[in-house]
N, C-alpha and C positions, 0 to 999 in steps of 0.2 A: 666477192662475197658469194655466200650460197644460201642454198633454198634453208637448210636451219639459221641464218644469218636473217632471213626473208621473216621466218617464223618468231625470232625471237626478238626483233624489231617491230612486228606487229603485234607482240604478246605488250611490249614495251611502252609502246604508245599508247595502246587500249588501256592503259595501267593509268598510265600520266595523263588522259581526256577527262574521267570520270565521268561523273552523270550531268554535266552541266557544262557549258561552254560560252563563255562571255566574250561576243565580238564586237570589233566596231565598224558602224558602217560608216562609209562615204556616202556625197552626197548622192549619185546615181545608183545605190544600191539602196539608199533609203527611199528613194519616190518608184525603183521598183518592187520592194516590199510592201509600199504602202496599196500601191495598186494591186497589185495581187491578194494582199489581204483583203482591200472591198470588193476586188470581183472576188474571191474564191469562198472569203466568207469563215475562215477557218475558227478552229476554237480559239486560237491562238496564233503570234506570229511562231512561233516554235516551231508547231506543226508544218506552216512550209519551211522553214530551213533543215527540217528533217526530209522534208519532201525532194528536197533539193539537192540533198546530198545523195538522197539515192538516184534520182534523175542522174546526176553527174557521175557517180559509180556503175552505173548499166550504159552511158554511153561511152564512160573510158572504156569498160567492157567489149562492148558490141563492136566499137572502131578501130580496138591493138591499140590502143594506148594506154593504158595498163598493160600489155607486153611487152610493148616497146621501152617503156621507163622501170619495168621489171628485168625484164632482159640486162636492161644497159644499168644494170643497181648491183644486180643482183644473181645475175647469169641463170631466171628460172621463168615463166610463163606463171600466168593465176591458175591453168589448167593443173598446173605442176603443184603449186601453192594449196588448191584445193586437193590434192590426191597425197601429201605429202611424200612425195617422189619425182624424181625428174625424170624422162622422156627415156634416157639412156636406163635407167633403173628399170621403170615400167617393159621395153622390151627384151631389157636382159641383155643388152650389150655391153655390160661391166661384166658381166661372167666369163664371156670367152675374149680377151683383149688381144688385140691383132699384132703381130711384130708389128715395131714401127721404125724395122732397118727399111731401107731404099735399096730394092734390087734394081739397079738400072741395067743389068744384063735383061734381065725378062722382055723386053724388047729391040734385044738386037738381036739381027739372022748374019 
């Protein structure tokens, strides 16, 4: 897959989420909602599972992991995702592409 594959699968899914999302919890996900809702006080439970998902998208982020299950999807980085170009594009190594015969004289004397 490639980085328009990347694009058009995120275009996809952002399509199919809408504005609302009806989960269900377990029960260790329901007493720690419940608790973070009394300490945190929010307007809403909403508000932290909105909270939560950005937490978990800056840590996939910040740790390669969103590039590693980018990488291994998709053959592209979020770097790349964000810039709409891949790495080889961005330096221009698609312009000038190198033989890819096998001189194996070039090291014998």
């Amino acid at each position: 897959m490639t980085l328009d594959d990347l694009s058009d699968d995120v275009s996809d899914q952002y399509s199919d989420l809408g504005d609302e999302l009806a989960v269900s919890l377990d029960r260790e996900t329901r007493n720690e909602l419940a608790l973070l809702t009394t300490a945190l006080e929010p307007e809403s439970t909403d508000e932290l599972v909105r909270r939560a998902v950005h937490m978990l998208f800056q840590t996939a982020i910040e740790t390669g992991n969103m590039d590693f299950h980018l990488r291994s999807g998709y053959d592209c980085t979020y770097d790349e995702y964000l810039s709409g170009m891949t790495f080889d594009e961005m330096t221009g190594a698609n312009q000038f592409p190198q033989a890819q015969e096998k001189d194996d004289r070039r090291y014998q004397f």
